[in-house]
N, C-alpha and C positions, 0 to 999 in steps of 0.2 A: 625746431623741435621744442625749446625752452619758450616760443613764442607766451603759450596756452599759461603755462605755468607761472610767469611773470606779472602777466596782467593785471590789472585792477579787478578784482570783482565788481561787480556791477545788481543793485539788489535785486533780488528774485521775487519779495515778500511783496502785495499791495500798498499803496499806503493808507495812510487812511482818509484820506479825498477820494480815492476808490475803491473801498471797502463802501463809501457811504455811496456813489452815485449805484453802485449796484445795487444795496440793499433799502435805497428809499420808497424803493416803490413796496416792495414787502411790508416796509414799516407803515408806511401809509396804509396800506389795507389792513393792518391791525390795531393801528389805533381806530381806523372808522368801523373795523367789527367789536370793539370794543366799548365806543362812544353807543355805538346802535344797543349793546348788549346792557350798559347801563343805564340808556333809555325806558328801554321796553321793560328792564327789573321795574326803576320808579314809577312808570305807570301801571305796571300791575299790582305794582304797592300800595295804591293809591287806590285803586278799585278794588282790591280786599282789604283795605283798610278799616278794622272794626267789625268786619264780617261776625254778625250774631253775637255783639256786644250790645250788655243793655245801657252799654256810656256814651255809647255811637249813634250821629245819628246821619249817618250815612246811609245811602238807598238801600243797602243790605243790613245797617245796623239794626240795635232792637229797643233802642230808646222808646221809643212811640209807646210799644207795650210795658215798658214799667213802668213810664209813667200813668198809665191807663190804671196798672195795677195798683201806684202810690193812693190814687184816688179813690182807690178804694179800699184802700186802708192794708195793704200787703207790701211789705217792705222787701227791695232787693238785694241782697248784696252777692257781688263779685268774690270768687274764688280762684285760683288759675295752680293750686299743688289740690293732690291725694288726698294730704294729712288733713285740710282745712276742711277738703268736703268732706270727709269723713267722719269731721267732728262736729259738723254742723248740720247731720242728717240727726231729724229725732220726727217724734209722730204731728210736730205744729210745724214742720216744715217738709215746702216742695223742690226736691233738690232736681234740677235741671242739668243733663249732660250734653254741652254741645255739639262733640265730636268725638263720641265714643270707640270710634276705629284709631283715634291718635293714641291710646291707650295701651302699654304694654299687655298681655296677656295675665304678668301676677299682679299689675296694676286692677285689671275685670274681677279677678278672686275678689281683692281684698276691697272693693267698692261693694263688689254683691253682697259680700258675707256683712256687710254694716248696712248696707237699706233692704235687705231681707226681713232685718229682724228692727227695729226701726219705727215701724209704723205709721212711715209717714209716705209721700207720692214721690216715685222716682220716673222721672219723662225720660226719657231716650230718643234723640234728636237723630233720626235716619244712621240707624245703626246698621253695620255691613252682613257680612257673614265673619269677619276675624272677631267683631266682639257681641253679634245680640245671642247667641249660644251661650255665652257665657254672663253676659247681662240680665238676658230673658231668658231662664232652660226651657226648653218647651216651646222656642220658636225658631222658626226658618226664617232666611232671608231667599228672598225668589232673584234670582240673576236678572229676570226682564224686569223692566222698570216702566214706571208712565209717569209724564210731566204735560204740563199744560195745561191740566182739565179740572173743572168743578166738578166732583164729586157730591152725591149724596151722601145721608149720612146710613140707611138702611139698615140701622141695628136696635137697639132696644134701649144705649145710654143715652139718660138725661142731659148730658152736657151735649152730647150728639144733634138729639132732635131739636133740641133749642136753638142751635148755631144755623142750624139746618145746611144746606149746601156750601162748600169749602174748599179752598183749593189748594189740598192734601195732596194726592198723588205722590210721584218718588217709589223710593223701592217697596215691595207689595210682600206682606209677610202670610205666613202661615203658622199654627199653634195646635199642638194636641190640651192644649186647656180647654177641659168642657166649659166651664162657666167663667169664658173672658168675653168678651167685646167684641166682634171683629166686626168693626165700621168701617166707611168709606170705600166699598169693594170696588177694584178696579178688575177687571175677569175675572171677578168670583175670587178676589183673595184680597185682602184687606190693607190697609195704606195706613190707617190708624187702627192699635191695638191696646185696651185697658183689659190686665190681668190682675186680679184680687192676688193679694197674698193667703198664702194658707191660715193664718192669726184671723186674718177678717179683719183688720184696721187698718192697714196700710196696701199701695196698690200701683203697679207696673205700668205705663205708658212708654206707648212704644208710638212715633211719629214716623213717616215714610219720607215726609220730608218738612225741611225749612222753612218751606215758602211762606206758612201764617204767622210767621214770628218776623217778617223782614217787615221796615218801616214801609219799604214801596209796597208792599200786597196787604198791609193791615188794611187796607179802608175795602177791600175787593169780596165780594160775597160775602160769607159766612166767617170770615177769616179771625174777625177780631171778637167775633162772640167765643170762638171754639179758645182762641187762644186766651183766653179773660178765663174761660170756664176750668180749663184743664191747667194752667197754672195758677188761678187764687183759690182753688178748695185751701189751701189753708194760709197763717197769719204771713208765714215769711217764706221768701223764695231765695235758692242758695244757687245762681249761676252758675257752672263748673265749666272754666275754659280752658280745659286742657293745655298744657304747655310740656312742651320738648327739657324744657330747662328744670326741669321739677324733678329732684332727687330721685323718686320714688322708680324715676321710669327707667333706672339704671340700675343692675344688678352688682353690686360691687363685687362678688366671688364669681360673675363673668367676666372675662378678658379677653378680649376681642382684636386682631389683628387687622391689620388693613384687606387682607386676601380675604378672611372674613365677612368684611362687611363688604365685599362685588358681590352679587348675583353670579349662581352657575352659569347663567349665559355668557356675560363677558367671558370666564377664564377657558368655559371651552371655544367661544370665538378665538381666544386671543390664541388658544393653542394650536388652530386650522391655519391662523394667521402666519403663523410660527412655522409649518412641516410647510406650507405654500412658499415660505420666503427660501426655505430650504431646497425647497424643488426647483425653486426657479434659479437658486443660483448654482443649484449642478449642473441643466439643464445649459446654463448661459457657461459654464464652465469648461464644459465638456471640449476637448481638440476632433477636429471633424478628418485630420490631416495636416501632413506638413507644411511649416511657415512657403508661403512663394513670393518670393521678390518680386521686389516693382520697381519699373525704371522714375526718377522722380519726374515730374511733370518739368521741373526748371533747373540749369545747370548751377550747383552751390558750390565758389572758391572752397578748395582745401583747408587754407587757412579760417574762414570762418568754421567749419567743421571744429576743425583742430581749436578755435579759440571757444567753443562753445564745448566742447566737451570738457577742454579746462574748466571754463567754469564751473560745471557740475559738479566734476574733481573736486574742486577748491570749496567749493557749496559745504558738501557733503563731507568733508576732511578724508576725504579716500586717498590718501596718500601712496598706500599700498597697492592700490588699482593703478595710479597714472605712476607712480615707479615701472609695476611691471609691466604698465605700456611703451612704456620709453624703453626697458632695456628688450622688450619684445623684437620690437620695430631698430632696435641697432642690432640685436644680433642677426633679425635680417637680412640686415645691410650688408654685413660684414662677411657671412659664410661664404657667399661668392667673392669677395675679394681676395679669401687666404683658401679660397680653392675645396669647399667643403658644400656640398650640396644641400640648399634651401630646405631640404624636408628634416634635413642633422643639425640645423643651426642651433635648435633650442635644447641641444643634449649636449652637457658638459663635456663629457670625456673623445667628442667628435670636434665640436670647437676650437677647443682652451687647445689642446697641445696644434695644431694648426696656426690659431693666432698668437702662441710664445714662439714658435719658429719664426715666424714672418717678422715680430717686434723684437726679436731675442731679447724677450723679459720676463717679469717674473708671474707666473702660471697663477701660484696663489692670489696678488691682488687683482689678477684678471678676473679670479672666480668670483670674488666678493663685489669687482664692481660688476660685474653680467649677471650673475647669479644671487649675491647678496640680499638679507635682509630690507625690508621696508624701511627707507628713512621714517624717523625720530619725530621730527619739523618741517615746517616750509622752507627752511634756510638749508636743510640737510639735503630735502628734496631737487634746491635749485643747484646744489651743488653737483648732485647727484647728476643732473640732465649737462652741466657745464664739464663733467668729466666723462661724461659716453661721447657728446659732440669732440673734445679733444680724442679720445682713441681714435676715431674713425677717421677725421683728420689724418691724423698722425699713420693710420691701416692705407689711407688714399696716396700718402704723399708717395711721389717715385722715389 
């Protein structure tokens, strides 16, 4: 009986030699999903690198065209905050918006309300529907789009029929301004749009798309007359390449949480995700019926039994469980010896006066050692088990 309790524990934990053969294969597939993930960032880094910079002269950059422009006497300079374009819009300058959709909403206000009144040419670089409503009032953006094609120019602007065919296309607007522009029609709705301003001095272009401003398509049809025409009407040209990093695009009396900035879809995914993982684990929870035994496949000595439960014991500091094992399994033992039926052994007042006749001893430490408290310690414990083995002895002897 003391065998279990005496033992050496023996560790139960991994080590870490085998924490690591198990989990190298895991590690492995993360670091190669991770070498792959910063792969494929640096090369798409690489290919929009410079995208619609006129500093760039990458196949999408826009070098080519200022310097076309410097030659002719129209100076470029770069912008990349609110405040700079905003002070550099007057009526001898064309102020260029790259990517008007990167644009907060009170960022559109306060850009409109300064090249409104201005005087001078404001382009709009294939604007969406989040910002040409509020950049251009008075125009739609059309959800279908067309890419790939030369265009005519089919309207009545000089800068149009000069360039003559060009490869505009992109998204296709529509305008309730009676007296704008609307060139380059792709089914009958327009791909590039010039709106006068109500003054009469200054004046709205609205582009469908990029393509005439990239180095690789300037040399292709009509591309680099239109684009020469509609950005040097005047002396100096004012880049604007929006940036995420620019003060302006952040409202400081918003405060913004992380639940906040998910999209509704995630949180109601994540909450189907949630009642599913709930379902399933009722579901796997559920009792169908009572436990039913099984015989085990191989016959297991006692003693391993017995020395494996110790260890748990010992594992888990259950002192109070492998106590009341031990005095379980003596009492037992002992009810048939002093004539007291197995079903009465674990009831004090059936027992104890049975085993003080048979020992003529004392009833009291009988009760504390059969009935007693959970030892204290391991040392309390082994004590414990080397004092039930003598009673029983001592109950056996003739």
């Amino acid at each position: 009986m003391t065998t279990g309790a005496t033992l050496p524990s023996t560790p139960a934990s991994p080590t870490a030699r085998q924490v690591w053969t198990r989990a190298r294969g895991l590690a492995l597939a993360l670091v190669l999903l991770l070498a792959g993930a910063v792969a494929l960032a640096a090369l798409h880094s690489d290919t929009q690198r410079g995208a619609l910079d006129p500093r760039s002269a990458d196949p999408y950059g826009s070098r080519a065209l200022a310097e076309l422009l410097a030659d002719r006497g129209v100076s470029t300079r770069v912008v990349t905050t609110l405040a700079d374009a905003r002070a550099a819009a007057d009526s001898a300058t064309t102020l260029l918006v790259a990517a008007p959709d990167l644009l907060t909403e009170r960022q559109q206000t306060a850009l409109h309300s300064t090249t409104a009144a201005s005087g001078g040419r404001t382009v709009l670089v294939a604007p969406g529907t989040p910002s040409v409503k509020t950049l251009a009032p008075g125009v739609t953006a059309d959800p279908a789009t067309s890419y790939g094609s030369a265009l005519s120019p089919d309207c009545a602007l000089p800068d149009a029929r000069r360039a003559g065919t060009a490869e505009t296309g992109g998204i296709r607007y529509s305008t309730t301004h009676l007296d704008a522009d609307e060139c380059y029609p792709s089914r009958r709705l327009a791909t590039v749009l010039r709106i006068p301003d109500s003054s009469g001095d200054g004046d709205t272009v609205v582009l469908g798309s990029p393509d005439i401003l990239y180095n690789t398509r300037l040399d292709k049809q009509g591309n680099a007359s239109l684009a020469l025409q509609l950005l040097g009407s005047r002396p100096h040209l004012v880049w604007y390449l929006p940036s995420l990093s620019d003060a302006s695009a952040t409202d400081p009396d918003d405060e913004q949480g992380f639940l906040d900035l998910l999209p509704s879809g995630w949180l109601w995914g994540t909450l189907q995700l949630f009642v599913a993982a709930a379902l399933a684990a009722l579901w796997r929870a559920r009792r169908l019926g009572p436990l039913v035994p099984e015989k085990l496949p191989v016959a297991i000595r006692a003693s391993e039994t017995v020395e494996g439960r110790a260890r748990l014991y010992r594992k888990a500091t259950a002192r109070d469980r492998a106590a009341a094992a031990l005095r379980s399994t003596t009492r037992t033992r002992l009810a048939p010896l002093v004539g007291v039926p197995v079903a009465q052994a674990h009831a004090p007042e059936a027992l104890l006066p049975a085993l003080s006749a048979h020992l003529h001893g004392d009833g009291q430490s009988l009760h504390s050692l059969l009935f007693g408290p959970p030892p204290g310690d391991d040392a309390a414990l082994i004590a414990l088990a080397d004092q039930l083995d003598a009673l029983e002895r001592e109950v056996r002897r003739p």
